[in-house]
C-alpha positions as semicolon CSV with decimal commas, in nm:
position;residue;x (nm);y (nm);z (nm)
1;X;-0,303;-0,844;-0,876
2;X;-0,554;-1,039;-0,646
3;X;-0,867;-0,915;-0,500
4;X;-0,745;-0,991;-0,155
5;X;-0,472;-0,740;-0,226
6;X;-0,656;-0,457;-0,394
7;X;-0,900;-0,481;-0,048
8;X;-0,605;-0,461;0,156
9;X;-0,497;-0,159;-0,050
10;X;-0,805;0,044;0,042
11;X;-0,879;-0,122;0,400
12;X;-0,508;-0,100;0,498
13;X;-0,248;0,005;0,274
14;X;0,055;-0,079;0,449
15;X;-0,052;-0,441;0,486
16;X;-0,093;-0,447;0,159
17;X;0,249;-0,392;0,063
18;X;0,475;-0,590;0,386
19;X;0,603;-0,828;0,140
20;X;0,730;-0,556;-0,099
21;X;1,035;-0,485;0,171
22;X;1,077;-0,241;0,462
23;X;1,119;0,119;0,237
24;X;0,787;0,040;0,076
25;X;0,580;-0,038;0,394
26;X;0,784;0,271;0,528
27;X;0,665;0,521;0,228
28;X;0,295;0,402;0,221
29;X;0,289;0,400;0,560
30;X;0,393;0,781;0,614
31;X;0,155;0,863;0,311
32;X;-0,151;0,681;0,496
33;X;-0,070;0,921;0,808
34;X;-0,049;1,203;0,583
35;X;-0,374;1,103;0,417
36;X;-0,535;0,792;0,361
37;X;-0,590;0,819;-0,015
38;X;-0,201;0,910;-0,101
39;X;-0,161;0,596;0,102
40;X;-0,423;0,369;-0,114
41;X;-0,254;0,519;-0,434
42;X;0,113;0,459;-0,288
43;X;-0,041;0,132;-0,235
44;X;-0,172;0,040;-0,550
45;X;0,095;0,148;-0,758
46;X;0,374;-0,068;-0,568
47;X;0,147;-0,404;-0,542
48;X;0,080;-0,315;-0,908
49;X;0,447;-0,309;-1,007
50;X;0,656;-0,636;-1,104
């Protein structure tokens, strides 16, 4: 995981994880509206995953 993407994790989650596919961006999106730290964690855990 790069540092460029852990900053876009906390800045902006869902532009963190575009390139993960269209449910992802979809999930963390929803969670960032709900709350923006369900959102970073959403976030983190899907750019984390291979």
């Amino acid at each position: 995981m790069s540092l460029l993407r852990v900053l876009l994790c906390i800045i902006f989650p869902p532009l963190a994880v575009i390139d993960k596919g269209c449910g992802s961006v979809l999930i963390v999106f929803l969670l960032t509206i709900a709350g923006w730290i369900p959102g970073v964690i959403a976030a983190l855990v899907i750019v984390n995953k291979r």
